[in-house]
C-alpha positions as CSV (number, residue, x, y, z in Angstrom):
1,X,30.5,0.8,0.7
2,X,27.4,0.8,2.8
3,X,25.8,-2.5,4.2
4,X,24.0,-3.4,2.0
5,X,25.9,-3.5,-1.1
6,X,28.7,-4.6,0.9
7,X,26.3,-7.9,1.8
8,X,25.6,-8.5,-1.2
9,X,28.9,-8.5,-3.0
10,X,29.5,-10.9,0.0
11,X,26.8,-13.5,-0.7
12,X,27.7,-13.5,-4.8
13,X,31.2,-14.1,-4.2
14,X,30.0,-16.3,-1.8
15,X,27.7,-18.7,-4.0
16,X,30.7,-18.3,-6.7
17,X,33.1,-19.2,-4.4
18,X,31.6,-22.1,-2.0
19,X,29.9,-25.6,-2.3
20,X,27.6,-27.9,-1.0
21,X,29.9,-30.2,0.9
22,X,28.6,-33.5,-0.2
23,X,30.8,-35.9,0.6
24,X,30.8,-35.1,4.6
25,X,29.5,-37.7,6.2
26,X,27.1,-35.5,8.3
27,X,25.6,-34.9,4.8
28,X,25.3,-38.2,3.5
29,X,22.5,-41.0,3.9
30,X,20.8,-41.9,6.6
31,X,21.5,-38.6,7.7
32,X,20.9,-36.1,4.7
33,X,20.0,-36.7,0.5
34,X,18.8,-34.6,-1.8
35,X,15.7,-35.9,-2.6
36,X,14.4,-35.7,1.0
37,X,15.8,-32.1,0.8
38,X,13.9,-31.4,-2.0
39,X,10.8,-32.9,-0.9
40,X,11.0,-31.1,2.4
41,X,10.8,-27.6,0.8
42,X,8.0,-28.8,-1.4
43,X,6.3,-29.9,1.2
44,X,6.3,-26.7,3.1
45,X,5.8,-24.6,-0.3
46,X,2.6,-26.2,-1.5
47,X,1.1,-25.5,2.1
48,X,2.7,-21.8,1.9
49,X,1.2,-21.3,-1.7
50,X,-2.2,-23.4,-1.4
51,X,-3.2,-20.9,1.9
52,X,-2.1,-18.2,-0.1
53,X,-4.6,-18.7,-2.8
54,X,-7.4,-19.7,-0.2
55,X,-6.8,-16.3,1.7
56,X,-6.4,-13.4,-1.3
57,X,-7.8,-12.6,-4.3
58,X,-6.9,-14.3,-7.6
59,X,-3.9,-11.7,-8.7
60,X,-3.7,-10.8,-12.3
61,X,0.4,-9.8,-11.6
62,X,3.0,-11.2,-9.5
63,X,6.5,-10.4,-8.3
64,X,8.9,-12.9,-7.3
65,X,11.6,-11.6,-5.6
66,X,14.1,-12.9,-5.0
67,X,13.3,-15.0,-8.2
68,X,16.9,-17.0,-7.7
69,X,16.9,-20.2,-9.4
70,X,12.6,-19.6,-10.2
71,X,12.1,-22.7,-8.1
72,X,8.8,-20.4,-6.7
73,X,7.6,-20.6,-10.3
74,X,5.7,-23.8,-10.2
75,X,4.5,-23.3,-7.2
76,X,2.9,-20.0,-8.4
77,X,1.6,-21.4,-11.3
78,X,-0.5,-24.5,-9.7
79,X,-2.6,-21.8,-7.8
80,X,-2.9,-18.6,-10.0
81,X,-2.3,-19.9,-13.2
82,X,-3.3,-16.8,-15.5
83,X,-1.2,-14.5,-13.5
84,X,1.2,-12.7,-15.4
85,X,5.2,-13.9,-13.6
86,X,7.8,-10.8,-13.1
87,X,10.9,-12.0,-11.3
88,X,14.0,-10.1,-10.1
89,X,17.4,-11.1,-8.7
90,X,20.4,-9.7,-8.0
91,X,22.1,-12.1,-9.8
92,X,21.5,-12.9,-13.8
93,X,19.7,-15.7,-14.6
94,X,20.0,-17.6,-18.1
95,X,16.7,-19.9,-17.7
96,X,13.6,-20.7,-19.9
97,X,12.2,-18.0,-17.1
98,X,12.3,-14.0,-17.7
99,X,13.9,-12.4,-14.5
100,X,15.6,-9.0,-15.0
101,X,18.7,-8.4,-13.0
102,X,18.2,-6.0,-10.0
103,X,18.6,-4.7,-6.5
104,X,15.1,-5.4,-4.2
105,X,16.2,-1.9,-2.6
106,X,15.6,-0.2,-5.8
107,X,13.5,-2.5,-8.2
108,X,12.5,-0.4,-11.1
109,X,8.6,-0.7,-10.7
110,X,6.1,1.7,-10.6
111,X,3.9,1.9,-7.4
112,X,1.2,-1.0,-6.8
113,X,2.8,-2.6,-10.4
114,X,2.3,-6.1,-9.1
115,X,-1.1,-7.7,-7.1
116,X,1.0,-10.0,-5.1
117,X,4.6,-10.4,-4.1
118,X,6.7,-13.4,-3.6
119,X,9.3,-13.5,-1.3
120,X,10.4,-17.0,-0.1
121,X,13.7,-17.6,2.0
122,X,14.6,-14.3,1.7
123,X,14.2,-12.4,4.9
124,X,16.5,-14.9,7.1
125,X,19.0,-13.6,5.1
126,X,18.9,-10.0,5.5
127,X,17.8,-9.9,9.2
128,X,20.5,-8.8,10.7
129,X,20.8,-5.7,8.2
130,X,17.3,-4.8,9.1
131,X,13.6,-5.4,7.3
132,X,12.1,-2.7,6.8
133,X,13.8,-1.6,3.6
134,X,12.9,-4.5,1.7
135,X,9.3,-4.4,3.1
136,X,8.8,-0.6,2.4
137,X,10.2,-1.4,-0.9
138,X,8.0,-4.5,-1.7
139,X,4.9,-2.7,-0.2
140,X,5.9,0.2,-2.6
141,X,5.3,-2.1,-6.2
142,X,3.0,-4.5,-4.2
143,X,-0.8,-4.7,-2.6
144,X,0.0,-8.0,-0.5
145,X,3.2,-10.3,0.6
146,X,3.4,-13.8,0.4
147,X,6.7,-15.7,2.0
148,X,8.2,-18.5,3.9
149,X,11.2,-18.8,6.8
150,X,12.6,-20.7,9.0
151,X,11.6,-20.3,12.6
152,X,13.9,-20.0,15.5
153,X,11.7,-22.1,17.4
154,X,11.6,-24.9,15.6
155,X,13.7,-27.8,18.3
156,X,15.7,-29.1,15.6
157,X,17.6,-25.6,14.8
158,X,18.6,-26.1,19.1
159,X,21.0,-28.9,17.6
160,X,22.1,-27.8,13.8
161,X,22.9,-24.4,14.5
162,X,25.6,-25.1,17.6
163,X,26.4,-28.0,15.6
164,X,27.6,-25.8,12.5
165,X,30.1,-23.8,15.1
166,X,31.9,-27.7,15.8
167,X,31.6,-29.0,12.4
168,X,32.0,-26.2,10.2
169,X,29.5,-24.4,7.7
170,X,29.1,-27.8,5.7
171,X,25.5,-27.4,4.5
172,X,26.5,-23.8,2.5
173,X,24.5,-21.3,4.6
174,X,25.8,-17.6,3.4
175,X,27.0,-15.3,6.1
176,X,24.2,-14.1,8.4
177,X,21.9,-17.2,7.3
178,X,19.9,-17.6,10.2
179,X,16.3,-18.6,11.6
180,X,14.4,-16.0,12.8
181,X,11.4,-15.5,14.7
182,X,7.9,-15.4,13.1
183,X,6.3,-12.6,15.7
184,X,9.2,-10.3,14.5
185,X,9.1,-10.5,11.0
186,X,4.6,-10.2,11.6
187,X,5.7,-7.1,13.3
188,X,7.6,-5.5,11.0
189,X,5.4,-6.4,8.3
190,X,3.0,-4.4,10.4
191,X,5.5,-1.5,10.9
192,X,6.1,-0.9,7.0
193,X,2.1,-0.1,6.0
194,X,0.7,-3.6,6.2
195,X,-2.6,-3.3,8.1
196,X,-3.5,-7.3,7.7
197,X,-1.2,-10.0,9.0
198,X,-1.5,-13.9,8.5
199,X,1.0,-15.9,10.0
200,X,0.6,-20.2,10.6
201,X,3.2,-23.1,10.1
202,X,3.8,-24.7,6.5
203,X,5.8,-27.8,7.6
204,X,7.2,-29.0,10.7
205,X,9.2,-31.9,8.7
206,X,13.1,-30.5,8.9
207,X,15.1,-31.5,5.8
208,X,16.4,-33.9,7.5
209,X,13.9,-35.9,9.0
210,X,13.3,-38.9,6.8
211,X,10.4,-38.7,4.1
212,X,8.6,-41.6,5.7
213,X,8.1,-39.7,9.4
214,X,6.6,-36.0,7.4
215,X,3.2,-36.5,7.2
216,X,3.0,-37.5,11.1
217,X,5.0,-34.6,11.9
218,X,3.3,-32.2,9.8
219,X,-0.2,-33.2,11.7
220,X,1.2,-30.2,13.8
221,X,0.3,-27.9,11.0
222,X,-3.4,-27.9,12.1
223,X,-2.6,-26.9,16.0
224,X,-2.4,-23.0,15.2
225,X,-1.0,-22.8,18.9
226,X,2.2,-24.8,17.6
227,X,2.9,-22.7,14.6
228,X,5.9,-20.7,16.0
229,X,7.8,-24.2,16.7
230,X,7.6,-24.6,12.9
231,X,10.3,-25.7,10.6
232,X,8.7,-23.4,8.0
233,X,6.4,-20.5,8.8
234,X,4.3,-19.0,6.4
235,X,3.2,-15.2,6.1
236,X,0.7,-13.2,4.1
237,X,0.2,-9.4,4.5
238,X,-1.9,-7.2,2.6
């Protein structure tokens, strides 16, 4: 079994397997809640998805991938909403939305099927197994990329990340789940066809920073020379 498929039947059994570890007390209030979690990622994705729209054509098609649990959807909608919504996942998905079940290394597309594609918390995953597979194959059914990561800049990661070696994996990150740098993935964007590169911060609020402090903290958002110690970064290639 190659890498790949070997990574992936590792991060299924993993999601089947493994839980959010609520009742820890490094994931309970004043320290962590849902909501704020929630709101975080929001937060970021409505800054992600509104620059989106302001820098590339209205699409008439886009790809989400992966579509996972088609939290991207609304998001999508607010800023293109006549564009027809594909999405594809690895794993099947019994929702009000249609996704088909499929491999991103093989998605069974025609070239340039889709104006835009999607691809949110995706590529902090598969870093370590390398890019440019995914971005050769999203270039191949795709004019432009839209997606959002976690920088390894960003100060808070200097504490969480040798925290989760003491404490244990208690926030359910999959194996290899990591933040990784923005000038990278720009690069290899570049590397796989893309001949335009857009890169700037989404949110500087951490999930765990309390709701009240976000809006001071995301101020940051409009010093571009501060965008690689995002929380968030934000990417668009065409």
């Amino acid at each position: 079994m190659n890498e790949h498929a070997t990574r992936l039947q590792e991060e299924v059994e993993f999601h089947t397997k493994n839980k959010f570890q609520w009742r820890h007390p490094l994931n309970r209030w004043p320290l962590y809640s849902e909501t704020r979690n929630l709101s975080a990622y929001e937060t970021a994705k409505e800054r992600l998805f509104n620059t989106a729209a302001a820098s590339l054509s209205v699409p008439h098609s886009v790809l989400i991938a992966p579509a996972g649990r088609c939290h991207d959807y609304p998001f999508v909608r607010a800023v293109w909403p006549r564009a027809a919504l594909t999405g594809i996942d690895i794993t099947p998905y019994s929702g009000p939305e249609g996704v088909i079940c499929g491999d991103m290394l093989n998605m069974p597309f025609e070239n340039g099927r889709f104006d835009v594609a999607v691809t949110t918390l995706f590529f902090h995953h598969v870093f370590d197994e390398g890019l440019q597979p995914y971005l050769r194959e999203l270039r191949r059914v795709s004019r432009s990329l839209v997606t959002m990561e976690p920088s390894t800049r960003h100060p808070l990661f200097l504490v969480t990340r040798p925290l989760m070696k003491m404490v244990g994996n208690i926030t359910h990150q999959v194996n290899g789940e990591h933040p990784i740098p923005m000038s990278r993935l720009a690069e290899e964007c570049r590397l796989a066809g893309y001949s335009s590169v857009q890169t700037f911060a989404c949110s500087f609020a951490h999930n765990r920073l309390p709701i009240p402090f976000r809006p001071m903290v995301n101020l940051c958002c409009h010093v571009p020379a501060m965008k690689q110690l995002a929380w968030m970064f934000g990417l668009i290639a065409y």
